[in-house]
MDAnalysis code that builds the backbone (N, CA, C; Angstrom):
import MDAnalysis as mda
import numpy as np

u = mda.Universe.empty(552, n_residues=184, atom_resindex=np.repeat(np.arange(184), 3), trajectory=True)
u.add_TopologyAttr("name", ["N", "CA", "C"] * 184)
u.add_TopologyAttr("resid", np.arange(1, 185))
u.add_TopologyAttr("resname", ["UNK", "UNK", "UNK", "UNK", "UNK", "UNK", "UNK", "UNK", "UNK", "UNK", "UNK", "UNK", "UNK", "UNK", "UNK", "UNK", "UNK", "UNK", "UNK", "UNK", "UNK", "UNK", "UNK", "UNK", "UNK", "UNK", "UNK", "UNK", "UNK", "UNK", "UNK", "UNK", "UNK", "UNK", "UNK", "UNK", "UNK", "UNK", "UNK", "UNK", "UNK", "UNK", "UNK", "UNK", "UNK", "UNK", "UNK", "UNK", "UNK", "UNK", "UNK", "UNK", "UNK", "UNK", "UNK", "UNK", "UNK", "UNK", "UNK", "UNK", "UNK", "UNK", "UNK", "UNK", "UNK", "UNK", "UNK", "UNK", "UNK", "UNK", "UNK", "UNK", "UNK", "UNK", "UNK", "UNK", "UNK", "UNK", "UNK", "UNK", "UNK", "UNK", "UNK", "UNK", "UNK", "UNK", "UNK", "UNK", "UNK", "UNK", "UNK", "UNK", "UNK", "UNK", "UNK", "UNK", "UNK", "UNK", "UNK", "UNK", "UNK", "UNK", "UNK", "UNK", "UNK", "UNK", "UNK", "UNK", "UNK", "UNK", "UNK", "UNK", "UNK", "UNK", "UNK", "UNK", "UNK", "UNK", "UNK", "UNK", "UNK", "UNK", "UNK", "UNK", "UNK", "UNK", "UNK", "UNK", "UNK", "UNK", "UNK", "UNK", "UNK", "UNK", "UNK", "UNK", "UNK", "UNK", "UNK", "UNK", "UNK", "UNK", "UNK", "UNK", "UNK", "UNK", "UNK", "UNK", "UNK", "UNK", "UNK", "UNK", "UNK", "UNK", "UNK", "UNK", "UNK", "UNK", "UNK", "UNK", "UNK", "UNK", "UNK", "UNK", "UNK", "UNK", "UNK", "UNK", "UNK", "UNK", "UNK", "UNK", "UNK", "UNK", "UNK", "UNK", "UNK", "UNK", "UNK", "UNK", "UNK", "UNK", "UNK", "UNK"])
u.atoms.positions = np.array([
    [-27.522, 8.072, 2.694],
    [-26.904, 8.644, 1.527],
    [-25.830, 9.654, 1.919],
    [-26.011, 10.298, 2.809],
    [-25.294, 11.341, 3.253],
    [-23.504, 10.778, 3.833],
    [-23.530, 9.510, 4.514],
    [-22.568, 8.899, 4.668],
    [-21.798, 8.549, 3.215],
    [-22.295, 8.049, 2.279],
    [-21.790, 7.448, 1.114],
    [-21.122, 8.602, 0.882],
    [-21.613, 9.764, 0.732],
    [-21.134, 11.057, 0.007],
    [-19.996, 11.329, 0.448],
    [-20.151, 11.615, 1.970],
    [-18.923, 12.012, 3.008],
    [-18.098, 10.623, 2.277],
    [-17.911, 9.574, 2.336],
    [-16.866, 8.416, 2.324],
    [-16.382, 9.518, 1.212],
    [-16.877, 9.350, -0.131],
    [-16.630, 9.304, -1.528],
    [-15.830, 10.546, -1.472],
    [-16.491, 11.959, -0.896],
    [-15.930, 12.947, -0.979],
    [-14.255, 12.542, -0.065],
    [-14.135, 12.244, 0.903],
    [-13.257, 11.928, 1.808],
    [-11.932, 11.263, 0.925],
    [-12.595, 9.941, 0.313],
    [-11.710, 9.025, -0.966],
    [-11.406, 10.685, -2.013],
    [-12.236, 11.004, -2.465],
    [-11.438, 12.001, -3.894],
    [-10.779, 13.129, -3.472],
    [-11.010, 13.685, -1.580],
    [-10.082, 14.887, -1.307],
    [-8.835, 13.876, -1.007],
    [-8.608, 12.768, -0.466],
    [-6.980, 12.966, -0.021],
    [-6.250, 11.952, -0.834],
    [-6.800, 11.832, -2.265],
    [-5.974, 11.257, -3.200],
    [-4.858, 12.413, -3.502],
    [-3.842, 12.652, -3.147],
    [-2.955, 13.542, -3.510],
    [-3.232, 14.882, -2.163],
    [-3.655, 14.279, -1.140],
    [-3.988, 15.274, -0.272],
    [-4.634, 16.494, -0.027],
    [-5.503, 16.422, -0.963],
    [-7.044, 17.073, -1.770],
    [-7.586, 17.425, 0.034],
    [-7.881, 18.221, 0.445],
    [-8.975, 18.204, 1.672],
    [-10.278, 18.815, 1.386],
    [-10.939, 18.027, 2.058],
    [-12.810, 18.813, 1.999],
    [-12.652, 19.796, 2.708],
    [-13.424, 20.577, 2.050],
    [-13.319, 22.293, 2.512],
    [-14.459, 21.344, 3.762],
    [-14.611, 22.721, 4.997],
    [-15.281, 22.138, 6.382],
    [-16.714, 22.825, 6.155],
    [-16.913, 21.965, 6.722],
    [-18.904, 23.099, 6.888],
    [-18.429, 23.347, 8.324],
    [-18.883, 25.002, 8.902],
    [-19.415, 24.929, 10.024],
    [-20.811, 25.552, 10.356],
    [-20.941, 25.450, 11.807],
    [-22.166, 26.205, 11.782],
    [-22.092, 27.801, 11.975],
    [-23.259, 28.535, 11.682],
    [-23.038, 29.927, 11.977],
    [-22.784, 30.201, 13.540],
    [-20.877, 31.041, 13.687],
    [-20.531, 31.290, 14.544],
    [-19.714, 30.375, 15.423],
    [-19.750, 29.261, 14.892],
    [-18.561, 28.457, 15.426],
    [-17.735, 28.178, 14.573],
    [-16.135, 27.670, 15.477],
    [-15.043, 27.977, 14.726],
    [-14.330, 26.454, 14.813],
    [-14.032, 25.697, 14.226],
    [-13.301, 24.205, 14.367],
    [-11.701, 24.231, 13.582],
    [-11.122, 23.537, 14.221],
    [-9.832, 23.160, 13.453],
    [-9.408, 21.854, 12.683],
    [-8.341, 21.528, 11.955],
    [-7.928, 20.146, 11.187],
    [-6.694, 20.167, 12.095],
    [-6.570, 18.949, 12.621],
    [-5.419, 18.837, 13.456],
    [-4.140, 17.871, 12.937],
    [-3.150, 18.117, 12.823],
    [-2.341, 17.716, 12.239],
    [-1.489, 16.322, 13.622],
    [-1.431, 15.496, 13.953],
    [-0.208, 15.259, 14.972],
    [0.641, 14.832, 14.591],
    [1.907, 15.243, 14.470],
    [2.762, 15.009, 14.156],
    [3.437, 13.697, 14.765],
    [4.068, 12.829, 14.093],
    [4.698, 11.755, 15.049],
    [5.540, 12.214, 15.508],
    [5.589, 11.491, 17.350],
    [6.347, 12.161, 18.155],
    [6.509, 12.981, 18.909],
    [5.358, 13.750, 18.798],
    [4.973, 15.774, 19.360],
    [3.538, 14.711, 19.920],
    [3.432, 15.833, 21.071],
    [2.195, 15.458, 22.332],
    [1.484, 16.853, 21.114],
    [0.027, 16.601, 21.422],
    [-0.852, 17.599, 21.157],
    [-0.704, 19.263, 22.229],
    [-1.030, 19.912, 21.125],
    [-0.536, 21.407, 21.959],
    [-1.547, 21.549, 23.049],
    [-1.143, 22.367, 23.989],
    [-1.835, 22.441, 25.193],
    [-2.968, 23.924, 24.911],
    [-2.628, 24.512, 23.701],
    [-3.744, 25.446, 23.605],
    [-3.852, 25.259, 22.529],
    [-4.786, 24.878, 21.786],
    [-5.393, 24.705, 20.128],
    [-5.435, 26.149, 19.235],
    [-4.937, 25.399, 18.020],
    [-4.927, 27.146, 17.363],
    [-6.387, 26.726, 16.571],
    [-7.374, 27.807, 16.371],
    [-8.486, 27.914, 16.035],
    [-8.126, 28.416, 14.447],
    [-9.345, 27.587, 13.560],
    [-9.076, 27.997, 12.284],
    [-10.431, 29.095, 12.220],
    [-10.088, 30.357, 11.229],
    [-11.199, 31.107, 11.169],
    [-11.946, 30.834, 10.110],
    [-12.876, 30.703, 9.747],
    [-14.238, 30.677, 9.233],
    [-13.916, 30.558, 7.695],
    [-13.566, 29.538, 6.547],
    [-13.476, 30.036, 5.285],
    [-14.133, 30.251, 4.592],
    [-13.638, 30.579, 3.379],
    [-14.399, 31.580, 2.575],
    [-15.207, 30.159, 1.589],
    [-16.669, 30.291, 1.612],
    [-17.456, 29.229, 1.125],
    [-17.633, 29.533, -0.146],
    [-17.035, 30.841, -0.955],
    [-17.318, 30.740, -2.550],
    [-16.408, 29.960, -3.008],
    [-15.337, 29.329, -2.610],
    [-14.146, 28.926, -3.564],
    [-13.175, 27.785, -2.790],
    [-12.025, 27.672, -3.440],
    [-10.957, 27.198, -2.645],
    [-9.938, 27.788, -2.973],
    [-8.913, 27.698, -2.442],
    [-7.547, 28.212, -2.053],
    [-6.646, 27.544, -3.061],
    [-6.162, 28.740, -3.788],
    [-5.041, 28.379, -5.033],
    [-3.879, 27.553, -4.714],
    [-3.396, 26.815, -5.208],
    [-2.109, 25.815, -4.785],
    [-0.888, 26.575, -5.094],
    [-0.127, 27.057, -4.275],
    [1.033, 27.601, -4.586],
    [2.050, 26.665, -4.710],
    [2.049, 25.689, -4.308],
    [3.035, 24.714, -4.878],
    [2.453, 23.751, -6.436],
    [3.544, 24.262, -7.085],
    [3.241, 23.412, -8.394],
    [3.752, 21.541, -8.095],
    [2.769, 20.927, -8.957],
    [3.178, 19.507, -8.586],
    [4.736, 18.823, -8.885],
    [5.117, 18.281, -7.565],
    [6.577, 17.971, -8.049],
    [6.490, 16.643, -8.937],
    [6.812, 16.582, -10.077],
    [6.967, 15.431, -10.546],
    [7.838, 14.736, -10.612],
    [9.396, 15.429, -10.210],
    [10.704, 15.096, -10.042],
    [9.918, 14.045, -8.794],
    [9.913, 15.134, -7.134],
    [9.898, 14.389, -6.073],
    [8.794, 13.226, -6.213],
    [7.661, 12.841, -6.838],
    [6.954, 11.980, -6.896],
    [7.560, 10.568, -7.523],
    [8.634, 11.252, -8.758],
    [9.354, 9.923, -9.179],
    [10.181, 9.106, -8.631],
    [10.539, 10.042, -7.715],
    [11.295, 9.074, -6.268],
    [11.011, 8.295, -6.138],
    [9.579, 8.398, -5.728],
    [8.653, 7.457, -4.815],
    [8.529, 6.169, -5.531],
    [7.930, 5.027, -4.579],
    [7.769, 4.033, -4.977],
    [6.012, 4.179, -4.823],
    [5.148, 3.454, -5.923],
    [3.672, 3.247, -5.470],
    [3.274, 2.205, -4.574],
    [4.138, 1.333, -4.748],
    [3.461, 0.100, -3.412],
    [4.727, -0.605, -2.996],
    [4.071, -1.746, -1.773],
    [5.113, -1.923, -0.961],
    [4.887, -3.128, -0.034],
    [5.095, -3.574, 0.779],
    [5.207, -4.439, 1.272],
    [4.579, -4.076, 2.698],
    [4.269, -2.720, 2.902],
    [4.644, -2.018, 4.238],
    [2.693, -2.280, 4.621],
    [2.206, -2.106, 5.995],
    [1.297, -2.163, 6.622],
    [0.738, -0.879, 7.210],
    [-0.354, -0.460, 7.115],
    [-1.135, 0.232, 8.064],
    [-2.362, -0.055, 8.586],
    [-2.490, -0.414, 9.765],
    [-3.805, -0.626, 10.436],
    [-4.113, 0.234, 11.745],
    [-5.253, 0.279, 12.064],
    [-5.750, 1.132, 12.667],
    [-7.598, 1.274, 13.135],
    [-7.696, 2.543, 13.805],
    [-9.250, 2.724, 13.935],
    [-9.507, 4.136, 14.048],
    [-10.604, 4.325, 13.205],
    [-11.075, 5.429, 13.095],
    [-12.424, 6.122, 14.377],
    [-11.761, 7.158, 15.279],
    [-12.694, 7.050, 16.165],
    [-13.070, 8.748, 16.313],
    [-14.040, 9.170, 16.357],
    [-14.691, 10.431, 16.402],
    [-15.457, 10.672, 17.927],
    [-15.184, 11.259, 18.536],
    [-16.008, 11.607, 19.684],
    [-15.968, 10.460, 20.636],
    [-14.888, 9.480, 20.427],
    [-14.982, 8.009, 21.284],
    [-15.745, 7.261, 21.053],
    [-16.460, 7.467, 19.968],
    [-17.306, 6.239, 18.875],
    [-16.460, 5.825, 17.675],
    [-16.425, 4.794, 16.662],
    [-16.142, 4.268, 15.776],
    [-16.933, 4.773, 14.714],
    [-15.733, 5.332, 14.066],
    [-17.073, 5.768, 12.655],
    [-16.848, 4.301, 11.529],
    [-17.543, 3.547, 11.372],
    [-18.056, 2.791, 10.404],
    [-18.014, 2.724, 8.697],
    [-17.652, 2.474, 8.041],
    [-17.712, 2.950, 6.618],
    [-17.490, 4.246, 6.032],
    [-15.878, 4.577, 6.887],
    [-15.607, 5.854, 6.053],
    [-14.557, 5.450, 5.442],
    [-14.058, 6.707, 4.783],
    [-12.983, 6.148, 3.814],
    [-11.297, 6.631, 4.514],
    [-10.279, 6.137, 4.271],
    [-9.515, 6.355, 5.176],
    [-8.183, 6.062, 4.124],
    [-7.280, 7.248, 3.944],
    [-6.226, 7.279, 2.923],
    [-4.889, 7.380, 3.607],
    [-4.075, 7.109, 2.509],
    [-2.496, 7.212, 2.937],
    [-2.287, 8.139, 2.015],
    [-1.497, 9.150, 1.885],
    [-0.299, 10.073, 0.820],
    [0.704, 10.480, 1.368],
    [1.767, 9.970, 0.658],
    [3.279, 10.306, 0.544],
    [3.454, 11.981, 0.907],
    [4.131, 12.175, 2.100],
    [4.653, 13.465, 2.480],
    [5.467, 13.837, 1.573],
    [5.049, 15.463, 0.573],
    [5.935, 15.427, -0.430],
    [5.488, 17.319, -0.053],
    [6.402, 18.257, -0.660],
    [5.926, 19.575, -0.615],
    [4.627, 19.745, -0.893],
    [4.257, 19.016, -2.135],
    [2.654, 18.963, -2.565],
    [1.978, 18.951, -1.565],
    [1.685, 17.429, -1.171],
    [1.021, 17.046, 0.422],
    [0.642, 17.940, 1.599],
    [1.659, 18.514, 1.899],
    [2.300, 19.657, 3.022],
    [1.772, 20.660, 2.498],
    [1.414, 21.536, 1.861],
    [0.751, 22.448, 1.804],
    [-0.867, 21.949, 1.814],
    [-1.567, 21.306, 1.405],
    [-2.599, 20.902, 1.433],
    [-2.990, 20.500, 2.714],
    [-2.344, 19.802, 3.859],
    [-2.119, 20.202, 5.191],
    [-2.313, 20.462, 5.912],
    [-1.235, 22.165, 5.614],
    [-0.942, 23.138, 5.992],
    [-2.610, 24.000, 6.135],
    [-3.063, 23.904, 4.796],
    [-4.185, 24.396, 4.585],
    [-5.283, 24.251, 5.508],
    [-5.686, 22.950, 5.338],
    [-6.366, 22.515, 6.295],
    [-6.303, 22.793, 7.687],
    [-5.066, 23.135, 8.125],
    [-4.737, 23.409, 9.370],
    [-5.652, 24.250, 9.513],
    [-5.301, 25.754, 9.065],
    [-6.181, 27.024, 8.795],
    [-7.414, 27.142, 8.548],
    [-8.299, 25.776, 7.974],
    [-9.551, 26.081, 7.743],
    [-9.722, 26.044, 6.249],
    [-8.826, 25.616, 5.435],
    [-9.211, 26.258, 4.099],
    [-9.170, 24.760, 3.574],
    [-9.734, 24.308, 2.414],
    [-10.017, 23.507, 1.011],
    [-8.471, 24.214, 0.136],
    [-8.186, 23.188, -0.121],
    [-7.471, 23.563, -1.148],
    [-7.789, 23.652, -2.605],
    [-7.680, 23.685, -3.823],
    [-7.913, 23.213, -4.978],
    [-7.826, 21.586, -5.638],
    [-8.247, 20.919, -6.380],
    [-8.381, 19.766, -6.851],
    [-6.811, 19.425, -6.823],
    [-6.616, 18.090, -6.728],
    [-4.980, 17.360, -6.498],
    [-5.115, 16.974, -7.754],
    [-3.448, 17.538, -8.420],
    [-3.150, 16.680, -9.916],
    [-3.591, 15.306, -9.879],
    [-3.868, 14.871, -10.823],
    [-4.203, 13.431, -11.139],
    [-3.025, 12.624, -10.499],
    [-1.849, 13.321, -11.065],
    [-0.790, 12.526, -11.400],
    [-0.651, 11.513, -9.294],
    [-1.225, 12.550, -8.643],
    [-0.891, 12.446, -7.335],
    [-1.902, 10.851, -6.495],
    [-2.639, 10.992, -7.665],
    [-3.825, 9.865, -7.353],
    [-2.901, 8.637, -7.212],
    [-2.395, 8.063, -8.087],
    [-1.211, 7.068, -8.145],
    [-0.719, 6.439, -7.007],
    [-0.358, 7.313, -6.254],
    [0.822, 7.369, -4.901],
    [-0.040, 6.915, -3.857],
    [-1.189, 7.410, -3.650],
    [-2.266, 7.666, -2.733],
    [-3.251, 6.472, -2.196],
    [-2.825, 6.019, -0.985],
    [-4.222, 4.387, -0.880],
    [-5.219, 4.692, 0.172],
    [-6.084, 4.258, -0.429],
    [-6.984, 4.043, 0.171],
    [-7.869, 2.564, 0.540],
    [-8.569, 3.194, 1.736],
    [-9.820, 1.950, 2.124],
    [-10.699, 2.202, 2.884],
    [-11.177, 1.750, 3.577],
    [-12.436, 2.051, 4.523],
    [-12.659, 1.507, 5.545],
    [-13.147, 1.825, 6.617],
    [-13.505, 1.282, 7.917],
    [-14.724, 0.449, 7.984],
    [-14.582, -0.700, 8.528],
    [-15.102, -1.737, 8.417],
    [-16.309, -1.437, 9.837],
    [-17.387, -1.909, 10.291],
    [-18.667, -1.634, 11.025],
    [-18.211, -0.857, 12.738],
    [-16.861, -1.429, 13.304],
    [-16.082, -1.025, 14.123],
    [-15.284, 0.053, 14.046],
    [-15.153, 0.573, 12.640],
    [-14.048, 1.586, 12.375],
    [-13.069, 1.537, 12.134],
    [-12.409, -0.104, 11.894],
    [-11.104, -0.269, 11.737],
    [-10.957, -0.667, 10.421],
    [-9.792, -0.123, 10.011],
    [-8.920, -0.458, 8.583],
    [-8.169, -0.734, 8.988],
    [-7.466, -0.996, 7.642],
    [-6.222, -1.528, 7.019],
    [-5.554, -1.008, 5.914],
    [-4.904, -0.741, 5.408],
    [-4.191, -0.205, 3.740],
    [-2.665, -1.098, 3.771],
    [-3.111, -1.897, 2.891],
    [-1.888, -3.383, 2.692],
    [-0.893, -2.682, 1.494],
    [0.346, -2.895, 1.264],
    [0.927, -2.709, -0.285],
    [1.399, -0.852, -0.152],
    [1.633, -0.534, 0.911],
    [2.360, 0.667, 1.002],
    [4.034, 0.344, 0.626],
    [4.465, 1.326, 0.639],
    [6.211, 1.475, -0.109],
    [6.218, 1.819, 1.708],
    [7.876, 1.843, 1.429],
    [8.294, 2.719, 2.542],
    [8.484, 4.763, 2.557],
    [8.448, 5.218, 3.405],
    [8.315, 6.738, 3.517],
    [7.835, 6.965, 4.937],
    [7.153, 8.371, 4.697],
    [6.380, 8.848, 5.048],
    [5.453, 9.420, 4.673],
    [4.060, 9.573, 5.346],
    [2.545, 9.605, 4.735],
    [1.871, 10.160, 5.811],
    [0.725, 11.151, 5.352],
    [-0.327, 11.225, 5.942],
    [-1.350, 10.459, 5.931],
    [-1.881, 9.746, 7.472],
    [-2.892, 9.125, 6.820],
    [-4.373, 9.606, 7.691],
    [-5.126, 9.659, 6.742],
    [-6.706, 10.693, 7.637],
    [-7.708, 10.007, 6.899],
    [-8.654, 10.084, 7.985],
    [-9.598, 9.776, 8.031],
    [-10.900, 10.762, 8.450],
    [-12.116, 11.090, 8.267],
    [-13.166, 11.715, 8.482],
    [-14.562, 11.309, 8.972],
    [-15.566, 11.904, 9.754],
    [-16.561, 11.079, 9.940],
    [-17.110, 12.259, 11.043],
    [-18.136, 11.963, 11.019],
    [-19.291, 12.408, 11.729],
    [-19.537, 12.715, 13.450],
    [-19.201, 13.471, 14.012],
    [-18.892, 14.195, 15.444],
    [-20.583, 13.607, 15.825],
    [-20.862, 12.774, 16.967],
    [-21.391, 12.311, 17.332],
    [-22.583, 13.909, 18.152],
    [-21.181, 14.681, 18.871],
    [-22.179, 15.514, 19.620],
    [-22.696, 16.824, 19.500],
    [-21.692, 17.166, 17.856],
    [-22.227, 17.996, 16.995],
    [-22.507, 17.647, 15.892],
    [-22.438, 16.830, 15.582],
    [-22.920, 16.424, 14.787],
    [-22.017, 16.881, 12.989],
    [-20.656, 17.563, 12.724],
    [-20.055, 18.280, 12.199],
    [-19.455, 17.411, 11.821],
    [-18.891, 17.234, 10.557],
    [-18.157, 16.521, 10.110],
    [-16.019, 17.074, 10.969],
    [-15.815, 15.561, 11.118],
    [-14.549, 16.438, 11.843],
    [-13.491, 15.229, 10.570],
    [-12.284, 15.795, 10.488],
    [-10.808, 15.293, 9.619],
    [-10.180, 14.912, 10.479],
    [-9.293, 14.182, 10.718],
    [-7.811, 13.421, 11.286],
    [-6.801, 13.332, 10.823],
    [-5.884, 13.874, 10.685],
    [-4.762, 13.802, 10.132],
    [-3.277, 12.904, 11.145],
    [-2.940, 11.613, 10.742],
    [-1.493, 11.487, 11.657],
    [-0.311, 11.547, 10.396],
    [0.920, 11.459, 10.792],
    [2.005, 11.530, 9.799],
    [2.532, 10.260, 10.562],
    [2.984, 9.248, 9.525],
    [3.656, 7.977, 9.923],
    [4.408, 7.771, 8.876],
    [5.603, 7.131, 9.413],
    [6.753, 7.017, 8.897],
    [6.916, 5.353, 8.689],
    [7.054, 4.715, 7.904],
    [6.838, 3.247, 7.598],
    [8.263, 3.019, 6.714],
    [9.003, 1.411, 7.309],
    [10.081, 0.917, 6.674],
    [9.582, -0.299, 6.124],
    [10.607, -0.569, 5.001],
    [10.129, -1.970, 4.152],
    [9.116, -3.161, 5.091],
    [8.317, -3.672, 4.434],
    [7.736, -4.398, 4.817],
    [6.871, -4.553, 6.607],
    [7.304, -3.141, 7.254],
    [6.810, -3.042, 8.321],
    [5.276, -2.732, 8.672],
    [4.353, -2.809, 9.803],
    [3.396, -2.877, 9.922],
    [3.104, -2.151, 11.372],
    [2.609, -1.311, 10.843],
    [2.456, -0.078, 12.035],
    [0.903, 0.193, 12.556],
    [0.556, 0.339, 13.903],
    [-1.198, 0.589, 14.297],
    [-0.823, 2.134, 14.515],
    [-2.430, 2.855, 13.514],
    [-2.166, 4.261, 14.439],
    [-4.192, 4.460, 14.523],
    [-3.800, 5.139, 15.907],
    [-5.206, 5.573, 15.917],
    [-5.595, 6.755, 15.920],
    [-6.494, 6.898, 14.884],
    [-7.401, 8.676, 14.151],
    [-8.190, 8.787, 14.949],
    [-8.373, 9.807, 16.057],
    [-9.066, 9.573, 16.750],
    [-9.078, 11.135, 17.140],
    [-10.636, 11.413, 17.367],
    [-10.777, 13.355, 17.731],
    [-11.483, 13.188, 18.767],
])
């Protein structure tokens, strides 16, 4: 049951780039790692501090509805991939795409730091695909537009057992079909 939850919660934070606030344990400190396409991972990790478990973090960006109308909702474009935690395959999690938009980017940003953001406008659900990792860990998300997107995935740290996030940023052209691997 506890897996179903994590998927479900995972599917309703990054419809619009919603993130699950983190559990940790008392006295340890974990981060959400962002990699940017293109950039090697930093050689010293910035540590997120401990958030605050009564609440979440107010959205200072109001939803763009201009920049969302840009966008296209689907597409021709491909993402496949595998979801891997600790050098295992996490199995039946849920695994999203959202359009890099100011919205997006702060939600993020957030995460970077350790923090949950507040609930994602509806309106943001739209834009946003999802699917799930199949017994190996690998997806797919068919019918993307072209852009750029975050796409993350979550799942279960084998040797702590902690739920850990993935974040990559991929950049996709018409009808193209790109592999990336989420992998902590």
């Amino acid at each position: 049951m506890t897996r179903w939850i994590l998927a479900a919660l995972l599917g309703l934070s990054l419809a619009g780039c919603q993130i699950i606030e983190p559990r940790y344990p008392d006295g340890e400190r974990e981060r959400v790692e962002i990699i940017e396409r293109g950039m090697e991972r930093p050689s010293e990790p910035e540590r997120a501090e401990r958030p605050d478990t009564t609440g979440r973090v107010a959205r200072q960006v109001a939803f763009p509805a201009e920049q969302y109308a840009a966008l296209e909702k689907s597409g021709s474009a491909v993402i496949s991939g595998r979801l891997t935690i600790g050098g295992r395959p996490v199995p039946n999690a849920g695994v999203s795409a959202a359009p890099v938009t100011t919205y997006s980017a702060e939600a993020a940003e957030q995460a970077l730091a350790g923090r949950a953001v507040e609930p994602a406008d509806p309106r943001a659900r739209a834009y946003t695909h999802t699917t799930r990792t199949d017994g190996n860990g690998y997806f797919r998300l068919d019918g993307l537009p072209a852009g750029e997107f975050y796409v993350s995935g979550s799942g279960q740290d084998p040797s702590s057992g902690e739920t850990r996030v993935v974040i990559r940023q991929v950049s996709l052209g018409n009808g193209q079909s790109r592999s990336v691997e989420l992998s902590r």
